[in-house]
N, C-alpha and C positions, 0 to 999 in steps of 0.2 A: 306346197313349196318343200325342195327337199336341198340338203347340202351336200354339195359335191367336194371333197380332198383331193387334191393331185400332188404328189408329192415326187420330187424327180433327183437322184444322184447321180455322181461317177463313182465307178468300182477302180479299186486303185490293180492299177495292172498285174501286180504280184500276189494281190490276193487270194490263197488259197480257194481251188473252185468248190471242197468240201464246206469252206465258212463262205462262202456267196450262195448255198444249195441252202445251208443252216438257215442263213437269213432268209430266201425266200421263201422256205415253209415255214418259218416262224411269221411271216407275213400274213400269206394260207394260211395260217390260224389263228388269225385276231378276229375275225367271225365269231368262230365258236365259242373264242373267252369273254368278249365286250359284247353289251346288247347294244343294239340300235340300228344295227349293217341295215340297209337297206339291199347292197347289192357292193362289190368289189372285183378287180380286175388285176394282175399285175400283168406287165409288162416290160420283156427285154428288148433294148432294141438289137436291128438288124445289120447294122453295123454297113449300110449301104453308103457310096462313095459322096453321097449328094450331104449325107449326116456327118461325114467325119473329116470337109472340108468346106462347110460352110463358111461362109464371110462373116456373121456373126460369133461362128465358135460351134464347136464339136459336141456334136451329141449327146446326151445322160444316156450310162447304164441299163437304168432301172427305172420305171413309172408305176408307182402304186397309187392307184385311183379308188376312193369306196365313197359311196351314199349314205346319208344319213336322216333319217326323218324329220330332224331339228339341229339346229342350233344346239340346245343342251346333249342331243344324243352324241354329237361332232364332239362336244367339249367333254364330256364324260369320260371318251376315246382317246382322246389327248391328254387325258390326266390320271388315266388308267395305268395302274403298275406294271399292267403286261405290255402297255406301248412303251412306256419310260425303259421298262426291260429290256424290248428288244431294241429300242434305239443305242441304248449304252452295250448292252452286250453284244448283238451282234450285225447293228448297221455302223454306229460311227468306227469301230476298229479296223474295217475293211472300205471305208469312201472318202474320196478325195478327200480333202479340209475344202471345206468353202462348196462345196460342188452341189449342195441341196438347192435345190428350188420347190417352192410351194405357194401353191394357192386353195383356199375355200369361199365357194361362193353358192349363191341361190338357182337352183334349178327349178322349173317346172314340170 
């Protein structure tokens, strides 16, 4: 059993593309600093016409997706000072308020 993060935002329209590049290689390098990666992925969307006027509501930004071997290796990641870092320093000063979405759950 391994655990899967998907964690999904808006980038706020005005936000510098130099601090949206910051954040996603500070993303790119949460491997390296935290043990436990089983495997990670990020993701921009594509900004196609079926995502930016759906009937439920418009697309997320961003989808950062990683594996984790355990449960403690996920929570270790989430309590990590380089995650806390990069969420305060360079994901919440650039995405919507309100606009994360996440979920972790059990994979096989």
């Amino acid at each position: 059993m391994h655990v899967k993060h998907i964690v999904m935002f808006t980038i706020q329209d005005d936000a510098p593309e130099e601090k949206v590049e910051a954040m996603k290689q500070g993303l790119l390098s949460l491997p390296k600093l935290v043990d436990g990666f089983i495997g990670f992925e990020l993701g921009v969307d594509l900004k196609l016409a079926a995502g930016q006027d759906h009937p439920a509501g418009k697309n997320r930004s961003i989808v950062w997706t990683a594996w984790f071997a355990s449960v403690p290796d996920y929570e270790r990641y989430n309590e990590s000072k380089e995650h806390i870092a990069l969420v305060n320093d360079l994901i919440k000063p650039i995405i919507v308020p309100g606009s994360r979405a996440a979920i972790q759950y059990e994979c096989h």
